[in-house]
MARFI-743491 format. One record per residue (C-alpha): residue number from 1; residue in one letter; x, y, z. Coordinates in Angstrom, 1 decimal. Each point is the difference from the previous one (the first is absolute). Layout:
<atoms>
  pos  code       u       v       w
  NUM     a       X       Y       Z
...
</atoms>
This chain:
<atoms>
  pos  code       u       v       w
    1     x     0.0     0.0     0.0
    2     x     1.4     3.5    -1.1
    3     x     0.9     2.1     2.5
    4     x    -2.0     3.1     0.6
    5     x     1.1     3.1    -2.2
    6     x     0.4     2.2     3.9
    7     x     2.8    -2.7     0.6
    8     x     1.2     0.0    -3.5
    9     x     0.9     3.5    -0.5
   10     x     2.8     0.7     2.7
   11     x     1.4    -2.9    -2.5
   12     x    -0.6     1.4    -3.2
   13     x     1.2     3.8     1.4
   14     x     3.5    -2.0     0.7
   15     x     0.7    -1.8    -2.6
   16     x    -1.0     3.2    -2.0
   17     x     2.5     2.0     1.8
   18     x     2.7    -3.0    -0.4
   19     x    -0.1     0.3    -3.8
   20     x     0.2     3.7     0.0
   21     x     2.9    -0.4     2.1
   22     x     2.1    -2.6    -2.8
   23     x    -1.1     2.3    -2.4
   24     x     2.2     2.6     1.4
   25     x     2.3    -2.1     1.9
   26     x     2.3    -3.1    -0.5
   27     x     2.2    -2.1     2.4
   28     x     3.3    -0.4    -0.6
   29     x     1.6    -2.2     2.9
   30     x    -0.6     2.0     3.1
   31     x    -0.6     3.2    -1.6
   32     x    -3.4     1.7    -1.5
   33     x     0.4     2.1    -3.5
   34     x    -2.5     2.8    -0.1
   35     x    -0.1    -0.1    -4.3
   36     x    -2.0     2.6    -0.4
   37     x     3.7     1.5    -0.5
   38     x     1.0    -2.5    -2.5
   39     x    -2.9     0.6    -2.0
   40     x     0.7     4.2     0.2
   41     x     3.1    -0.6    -1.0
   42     x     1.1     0.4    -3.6
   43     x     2.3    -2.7    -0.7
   44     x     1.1    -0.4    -3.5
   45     x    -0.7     2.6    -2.7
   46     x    -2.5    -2.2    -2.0
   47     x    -1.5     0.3     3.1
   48     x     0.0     4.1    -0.6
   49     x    -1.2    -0.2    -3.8
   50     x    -3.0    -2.3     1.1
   51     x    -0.8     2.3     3.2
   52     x     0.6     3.0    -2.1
   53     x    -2.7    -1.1    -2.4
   54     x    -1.9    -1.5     2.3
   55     x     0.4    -3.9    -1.6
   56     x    -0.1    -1.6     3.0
   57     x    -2.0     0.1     3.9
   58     x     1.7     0.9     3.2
   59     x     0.9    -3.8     0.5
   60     x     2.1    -0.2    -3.3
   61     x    -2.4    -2.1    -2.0
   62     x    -0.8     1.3    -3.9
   63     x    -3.1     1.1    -1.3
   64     x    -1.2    -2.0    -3.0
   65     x     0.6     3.3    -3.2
   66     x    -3.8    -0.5    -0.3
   67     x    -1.0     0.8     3.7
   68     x    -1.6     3.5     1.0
   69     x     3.2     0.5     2.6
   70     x     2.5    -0.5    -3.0
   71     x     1.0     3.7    -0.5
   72     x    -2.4     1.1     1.9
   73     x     0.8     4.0     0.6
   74     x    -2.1     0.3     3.2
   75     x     1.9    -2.9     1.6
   76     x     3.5     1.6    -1.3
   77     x    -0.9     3.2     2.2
   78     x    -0.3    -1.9     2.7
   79     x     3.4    -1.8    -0.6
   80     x     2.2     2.6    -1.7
   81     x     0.5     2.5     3.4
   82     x     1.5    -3.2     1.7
   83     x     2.5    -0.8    -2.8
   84     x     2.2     3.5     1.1
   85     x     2.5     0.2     2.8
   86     x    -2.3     2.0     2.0
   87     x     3.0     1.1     2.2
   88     x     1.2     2.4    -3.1
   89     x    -1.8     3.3    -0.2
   90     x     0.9    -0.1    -3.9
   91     x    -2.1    -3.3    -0.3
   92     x    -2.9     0.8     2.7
   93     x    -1.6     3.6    -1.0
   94     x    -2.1     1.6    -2.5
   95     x     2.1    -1.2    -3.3
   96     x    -0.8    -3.9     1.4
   97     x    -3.5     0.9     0.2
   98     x     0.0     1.6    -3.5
   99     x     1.8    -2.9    -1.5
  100     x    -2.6    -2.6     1.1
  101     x    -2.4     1.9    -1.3
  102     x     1.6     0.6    -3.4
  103     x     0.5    -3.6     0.0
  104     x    -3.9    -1.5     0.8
  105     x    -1.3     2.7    -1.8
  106     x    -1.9    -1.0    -3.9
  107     x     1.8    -3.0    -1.0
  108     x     2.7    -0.1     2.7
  109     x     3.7    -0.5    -0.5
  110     x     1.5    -3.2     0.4
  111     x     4.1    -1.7     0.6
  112     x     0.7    -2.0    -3.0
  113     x     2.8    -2.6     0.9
  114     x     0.9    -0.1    -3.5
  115     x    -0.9     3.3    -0.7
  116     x     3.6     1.8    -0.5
  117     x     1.0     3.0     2.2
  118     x     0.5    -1.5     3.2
  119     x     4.2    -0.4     1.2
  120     x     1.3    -1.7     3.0
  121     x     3.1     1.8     1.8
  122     x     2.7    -2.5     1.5
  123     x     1.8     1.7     1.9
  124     x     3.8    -2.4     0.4
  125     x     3.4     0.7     1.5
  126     x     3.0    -1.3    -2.7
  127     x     3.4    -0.1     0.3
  128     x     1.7     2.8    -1.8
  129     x     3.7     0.9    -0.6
  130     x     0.8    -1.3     3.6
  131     x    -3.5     1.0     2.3
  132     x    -3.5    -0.3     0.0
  133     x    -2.2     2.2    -1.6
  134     x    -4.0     0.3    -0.1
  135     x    -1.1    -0.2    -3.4
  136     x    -3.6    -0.3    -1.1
  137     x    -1.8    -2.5    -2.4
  138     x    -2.9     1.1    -2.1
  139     x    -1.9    -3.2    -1.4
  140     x    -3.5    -0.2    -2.4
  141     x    -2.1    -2.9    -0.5
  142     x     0.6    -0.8    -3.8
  143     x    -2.4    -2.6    -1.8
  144     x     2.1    -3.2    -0.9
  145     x    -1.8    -2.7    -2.2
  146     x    -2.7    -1.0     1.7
  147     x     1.1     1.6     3.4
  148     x     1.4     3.1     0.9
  149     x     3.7     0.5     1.9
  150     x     1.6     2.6     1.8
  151     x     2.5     2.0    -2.0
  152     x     2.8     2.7     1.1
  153     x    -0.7     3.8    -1.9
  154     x     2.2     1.8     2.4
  155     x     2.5     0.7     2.9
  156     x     0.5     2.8     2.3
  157     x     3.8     0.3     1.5
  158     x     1.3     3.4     0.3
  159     x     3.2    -0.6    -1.1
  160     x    -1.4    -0.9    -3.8
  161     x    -2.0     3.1     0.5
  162     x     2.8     2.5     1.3
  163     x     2.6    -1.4    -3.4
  164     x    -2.9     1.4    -1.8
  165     x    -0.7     3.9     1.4
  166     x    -3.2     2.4    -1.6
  167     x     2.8     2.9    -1.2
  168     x    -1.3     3.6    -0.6
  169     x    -0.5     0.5    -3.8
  170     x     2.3     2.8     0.2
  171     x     2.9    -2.5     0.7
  172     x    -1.4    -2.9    -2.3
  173     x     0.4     2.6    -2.8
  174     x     3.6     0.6     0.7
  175     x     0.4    -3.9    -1.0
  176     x    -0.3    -0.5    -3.4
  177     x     1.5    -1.2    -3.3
  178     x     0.1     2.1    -3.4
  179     x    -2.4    -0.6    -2.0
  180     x     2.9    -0.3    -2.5
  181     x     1.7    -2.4     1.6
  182     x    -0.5    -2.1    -2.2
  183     x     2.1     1.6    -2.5
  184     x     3.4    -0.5     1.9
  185     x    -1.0    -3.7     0.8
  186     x    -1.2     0.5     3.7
  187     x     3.3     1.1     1.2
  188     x    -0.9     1.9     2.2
  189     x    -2.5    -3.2     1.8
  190     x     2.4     0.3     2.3
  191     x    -1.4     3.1     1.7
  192     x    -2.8    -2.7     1.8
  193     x     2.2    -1.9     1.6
  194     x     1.6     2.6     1.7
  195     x    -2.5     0.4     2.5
  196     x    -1.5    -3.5     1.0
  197     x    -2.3     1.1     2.0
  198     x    -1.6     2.3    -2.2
  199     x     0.2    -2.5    -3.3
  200     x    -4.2    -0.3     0.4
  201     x    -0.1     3.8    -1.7
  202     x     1.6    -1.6    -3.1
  203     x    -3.0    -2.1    -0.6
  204     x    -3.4     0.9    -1.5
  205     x    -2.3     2.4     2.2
  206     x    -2.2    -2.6     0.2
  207     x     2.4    -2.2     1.7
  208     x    -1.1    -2.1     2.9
  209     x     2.2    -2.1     2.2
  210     x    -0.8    -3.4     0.2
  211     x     0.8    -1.0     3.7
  212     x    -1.6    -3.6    -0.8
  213     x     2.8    -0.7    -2.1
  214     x     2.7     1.3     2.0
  215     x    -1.4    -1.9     2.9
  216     x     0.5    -3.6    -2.0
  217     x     3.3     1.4    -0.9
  218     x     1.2     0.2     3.1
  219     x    -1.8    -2.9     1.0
  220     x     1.6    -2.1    -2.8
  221     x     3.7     1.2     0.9
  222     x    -0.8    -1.8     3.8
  223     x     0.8     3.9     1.0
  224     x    -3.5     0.3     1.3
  225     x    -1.3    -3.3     2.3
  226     x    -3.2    -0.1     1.6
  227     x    -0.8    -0.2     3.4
  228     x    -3.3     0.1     1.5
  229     x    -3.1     1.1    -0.3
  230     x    -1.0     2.7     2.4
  231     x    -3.7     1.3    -0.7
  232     x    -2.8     0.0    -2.7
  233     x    -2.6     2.3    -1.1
  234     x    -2.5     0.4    -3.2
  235     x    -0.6     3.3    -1.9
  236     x    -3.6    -0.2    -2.0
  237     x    -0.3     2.5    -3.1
  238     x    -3.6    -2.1    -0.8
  239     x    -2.4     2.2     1.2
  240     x    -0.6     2.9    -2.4
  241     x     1.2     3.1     1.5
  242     x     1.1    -1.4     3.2
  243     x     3.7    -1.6     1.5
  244     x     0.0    -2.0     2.9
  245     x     2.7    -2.3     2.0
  246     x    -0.5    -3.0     2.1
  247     x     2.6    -0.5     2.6
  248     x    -0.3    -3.0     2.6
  249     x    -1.0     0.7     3.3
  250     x     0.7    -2.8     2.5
  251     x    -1.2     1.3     3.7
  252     x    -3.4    -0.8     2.3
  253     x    -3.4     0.6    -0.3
  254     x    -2.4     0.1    -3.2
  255     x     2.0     2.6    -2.6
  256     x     3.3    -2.3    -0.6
  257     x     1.0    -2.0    -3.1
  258     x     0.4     1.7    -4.0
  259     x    -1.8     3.2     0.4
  260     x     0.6     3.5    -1.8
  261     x     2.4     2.1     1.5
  262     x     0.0     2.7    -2.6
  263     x    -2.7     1.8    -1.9
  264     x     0.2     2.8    -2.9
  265     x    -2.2     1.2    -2.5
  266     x     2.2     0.2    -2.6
  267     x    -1.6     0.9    -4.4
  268     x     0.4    -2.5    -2.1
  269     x     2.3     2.3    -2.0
  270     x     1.8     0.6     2.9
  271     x     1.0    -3.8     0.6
  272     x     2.2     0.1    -3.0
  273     x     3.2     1.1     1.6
  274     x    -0.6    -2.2     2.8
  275     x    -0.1    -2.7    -1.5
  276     x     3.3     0.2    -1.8
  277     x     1.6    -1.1     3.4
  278     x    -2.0    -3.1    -0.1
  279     x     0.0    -0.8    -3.7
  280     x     2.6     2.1    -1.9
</atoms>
């Protein structure tokens, strides 16, 4: 005979509460893990993209492309304020605010993994001429086959960038060769090699050093040996009119993992330059 529903539902209230509890909590040997953390926490950066566009529920599980929540705008606003580092006032004003709304407003703007304009930024330690130096690592995803790869565009070591000075046009114009020099058979080539470090102003004004190059130079010689890798961070040109980083944040509570540490509305025109540091 069942027992009467009075008695019954001290019982069901427990077990109620008990499976709230796992849902939240896990054992792990004598210890408790809250995960409402874990599941906060950003861990992986296809974890971003399908957070950022709102692919997937606060557990990690994907929405089927032909559910309502795929995409879904009103759900990104909900989600997008918690993908900043909410410590930075440059991520955690007015211009974050302004950005979600740009982005869930008409047809939304979306991260495309595949979609070009999106560098990582190593930044390593090598061995140079005798000492370590920090030199930084820009990387693109590239489509290989049926797969894609990560591919080097560009490095950052002041050194390369010091050989290699902006000079006042006044003084580039001092450096020159006659345009008749032809005529006594470029004897008088030897006027750019007087100067080393100013040879660049011998070359066409639309000269542009290629650090790349001079980097797998070196690195070919065995004159440049790498060490370590010290920090990573993602720059994302996507989003029209907007540049934002994501930097890893690895400290308590509910705003930690790959969240954006840096904001800017930057023109689309106005990317152009910036761009030639991550893919001359």
């Amino acid at each position: 005979m069942s027992l009467p529903l009075k008695r019954c539902l001290p019982l069901i209230l427990l077990m109620v509460n008990l499976f709230s509890a796992q849902a939240q909590n896990r054992q792990l040997g004598n210890f408790v893990i809250d995960e409402t953390e874990l599941y906060a926490m950003t861990k992986q950066m296809s974890q971003f993209f399908s957070r950022f566009n709102n692919e997937e529920d606060q557990f990690g599980k994907k929405y089927h492309p032909a559910s309502e929540n795929w995409r879904n705008n009103e759900g990104r606003r909900r989600i997008l304020p918690l993908m900043f580092d909410q410590q930075n006032q440059r991520t955690a004003g007015t211009l974050r605010d302004y950005f979600v709304d740009d982005l869930t407003g008409g047809k939304g703007s979306y991260l495309e993994f595949l979609g070009g304009r999106w560098y990582a930024e190593v930044s390593s330690t090598f061995e140079f001429q005798g000492r370590q130096v920090p030199i930084s690592l820009i990387l693109m995803i590239q489509k290989s086959g049926l797969g894609s790869k990560w591919v080097l565009t560009n490095v950052y070591f002041a050194q390369f960038n010091r050989m290699f000075p902006v000079g006042e046009i006044a003084e580039k114009e001092k450096h020159f060769l006659h345009p008749m020099s032809h005529e006594l058979d470029f004897m008088n080539i030897y006027k750019a090699f007087r100067q080393p470090e100013v040879i660049e102003y011998y070359a066409s004004d639309d000269f542009q050093p290629d650090y790349l190059s001079i980097f797998f130079y070196e690195v070919k010689l065995g004159r440049m040996k790498f060490v370590r890798v010290e920090s990573l961070k993602f720059h994302f040109f996507q989003i029209p009119n907007w540049y934002f980083e994501v930097s890893w944040f690895n400290r308590p509570g509910m705003n930690s993992g790959w969240l954006i540490s840096n904001l800017m509305f930057v023109k689309e025109e106005e990317k152009k330059p910036l761009l030639k540091f991550y893919e001359p």
